[in-house]
C-alpha positions in Angstrom: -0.6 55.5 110.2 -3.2 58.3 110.0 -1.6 62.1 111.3 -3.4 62.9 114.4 -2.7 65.4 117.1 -1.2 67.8 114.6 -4.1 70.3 113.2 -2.7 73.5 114.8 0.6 72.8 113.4 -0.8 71.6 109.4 -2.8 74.9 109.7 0.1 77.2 110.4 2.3 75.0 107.8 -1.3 75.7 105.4 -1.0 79.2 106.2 2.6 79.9 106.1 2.7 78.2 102.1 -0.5 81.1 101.7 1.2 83.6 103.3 3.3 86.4 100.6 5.7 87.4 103.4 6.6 84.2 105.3 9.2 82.3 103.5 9.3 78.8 105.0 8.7 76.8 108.4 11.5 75.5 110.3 10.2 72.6 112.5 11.9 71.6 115.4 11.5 68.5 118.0 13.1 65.6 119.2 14.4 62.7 117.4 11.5 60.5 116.3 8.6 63.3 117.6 7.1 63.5 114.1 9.3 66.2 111.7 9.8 64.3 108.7 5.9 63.6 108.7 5.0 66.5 109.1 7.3 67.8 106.9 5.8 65.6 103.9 2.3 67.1 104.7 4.0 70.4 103.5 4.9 69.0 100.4 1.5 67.2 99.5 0.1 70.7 100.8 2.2 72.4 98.2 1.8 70.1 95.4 -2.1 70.3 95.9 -1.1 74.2 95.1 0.8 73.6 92.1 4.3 73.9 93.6 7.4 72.1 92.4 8.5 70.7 95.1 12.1 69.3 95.6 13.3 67.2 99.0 17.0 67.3 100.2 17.8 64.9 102.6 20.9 65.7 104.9 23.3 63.4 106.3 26.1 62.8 107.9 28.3 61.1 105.0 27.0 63.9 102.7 28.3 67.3 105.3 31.9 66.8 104.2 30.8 67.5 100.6 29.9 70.8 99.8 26.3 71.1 98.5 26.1 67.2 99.2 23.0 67.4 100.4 21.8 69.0 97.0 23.6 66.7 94.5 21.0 65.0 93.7 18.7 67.8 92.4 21.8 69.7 90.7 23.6 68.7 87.2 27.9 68.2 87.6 28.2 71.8 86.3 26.1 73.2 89.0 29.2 71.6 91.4 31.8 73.6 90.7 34.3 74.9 93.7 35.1 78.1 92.5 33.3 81.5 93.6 30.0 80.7 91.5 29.4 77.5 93.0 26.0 79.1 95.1 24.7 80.7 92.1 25.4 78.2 89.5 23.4 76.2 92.3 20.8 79.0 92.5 20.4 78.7 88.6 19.9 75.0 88.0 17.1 75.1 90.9 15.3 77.7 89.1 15.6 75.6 86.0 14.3 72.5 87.8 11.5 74.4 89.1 10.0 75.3 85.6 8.3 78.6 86.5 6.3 77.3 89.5 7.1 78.4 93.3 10.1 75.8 94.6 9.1 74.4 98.1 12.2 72.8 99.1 11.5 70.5 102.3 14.7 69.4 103.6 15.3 66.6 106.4 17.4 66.7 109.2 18.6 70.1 108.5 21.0 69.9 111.3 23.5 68.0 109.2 23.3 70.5 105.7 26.9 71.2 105.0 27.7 75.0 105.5 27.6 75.3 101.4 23.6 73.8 101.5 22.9 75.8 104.5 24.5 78.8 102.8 22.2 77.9 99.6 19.1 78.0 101.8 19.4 81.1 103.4 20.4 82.4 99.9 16.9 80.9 98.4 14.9 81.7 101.2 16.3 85.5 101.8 15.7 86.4 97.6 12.2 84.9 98.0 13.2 81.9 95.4 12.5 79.3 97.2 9.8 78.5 100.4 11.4 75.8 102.7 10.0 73.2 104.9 13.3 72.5 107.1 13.3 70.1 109.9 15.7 70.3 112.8 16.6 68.3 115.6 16.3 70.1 118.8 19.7 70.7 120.9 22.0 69.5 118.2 24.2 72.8 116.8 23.1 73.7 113.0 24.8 75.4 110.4 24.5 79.6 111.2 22.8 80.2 107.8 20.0 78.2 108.7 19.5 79.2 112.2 19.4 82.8 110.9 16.0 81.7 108.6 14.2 81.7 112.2 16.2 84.3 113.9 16.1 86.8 111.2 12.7 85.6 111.1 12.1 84.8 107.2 10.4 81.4 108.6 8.4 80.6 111.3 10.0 78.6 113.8 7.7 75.7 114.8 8.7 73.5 117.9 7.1 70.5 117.7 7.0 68.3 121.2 5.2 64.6 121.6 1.6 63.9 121.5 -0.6 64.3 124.6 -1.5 60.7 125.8 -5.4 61.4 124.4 -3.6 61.8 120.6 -1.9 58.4 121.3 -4.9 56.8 122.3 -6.7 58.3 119.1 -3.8 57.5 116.6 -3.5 53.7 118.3 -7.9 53.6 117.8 -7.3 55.0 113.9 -4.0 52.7 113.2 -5.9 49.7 114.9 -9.4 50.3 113.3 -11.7 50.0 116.8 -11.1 51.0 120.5 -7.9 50.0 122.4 -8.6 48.7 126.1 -6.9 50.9 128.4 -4.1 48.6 130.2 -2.7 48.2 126.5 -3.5 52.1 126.0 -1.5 52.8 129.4 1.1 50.6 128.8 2.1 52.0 125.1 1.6 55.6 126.5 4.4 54.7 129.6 6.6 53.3 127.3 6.8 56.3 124.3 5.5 59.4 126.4 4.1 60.5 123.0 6.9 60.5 121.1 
């Protein structure tokens, strides 16, 4: 489905990957309001500017691991559990990465173990690493990553639903012609945007 109803937010997301002393965007909404997809236009944006860009995907299963989140991007001997776990992280990120600026855009941020979160806010506050996080709005997340908005090295973006005319535009785009306004109404009652 084509984006629609999101050019202020691409432009700040455009700006903020042009911007030397912005770090990252943390974008926050409701389940199902559009994060993730926005969060993927980051990374095409950054790739179009040369970027390496890495995704982490948070879960659940993987909080209860430290730097589960990251195992995938990160050789065995980057997972050690002694005191030089983060940097030994730090390192083989900065290896991956190949001399070009890391975006790291990371899903459901919420559920980062406090080891990932901690890696973040490490990446973010040394200027290693510019992050694309999405959140879930009014579900608790790790400290480290709230401080990325609150000691304001990202911008925070809250993203809410789509006004009922970006529904009816998206539904006329994904549907290739006009949609007749009973149909129109009754999709708009039943998702509110979202």
């Amino acid at each position: 489905w084509p984006l629609t109803g999101r050019d202020r937010e691409l432009g700040l997301l455009h700006e903020a990957l042009s911007d030397a002393v912005l770090r990252g965007v943390v974008i926050a909404g409701p389940a199902g309001v559009g994060k993730t997809r926005l969060t993927t236009e980051a990374a095409e944006l950054a790739r179009a500017q040369g970027c390496a860009v890495e995704w982490v995907r948070a879960s659940g299963s993987a909080r209860s691991i430290p730097l589960g989140a990251f195992a995938p991007l990160l050789p065995a001997t980057a997972l050690r559990t002694d005191v030089e776990l983060l940097a030994a992280a730090r390192h083989a990120l900065a290896e991956r990465s190949a001399g070009r600026r890391l975006v790291l855009c990371i899903d459901d941020g919420q559920l980062l173990d406090d080891a990932s979160a901690a890696l973040v806010h490490q990446l973010v506050a040394a200027g290693e690493a510019f992050v694309v996080v999405s959140v879930r709005r009014g579900e608790p997340a790790p400290d480290a990553l709230r401080a990325l908005w609150k000691d304001e090295l990202c911008a925070l973006l809250d993203l809410s639903e789509l006004s009922r005319p970006d529904v009816e535009e998206l539904l006329e785009a994904a549907l290739g012609g006009a949609i007749d306004g009973g149909s129109a109404n009754a999709l708009w009652e039943r998702t509110r945007g979202n």
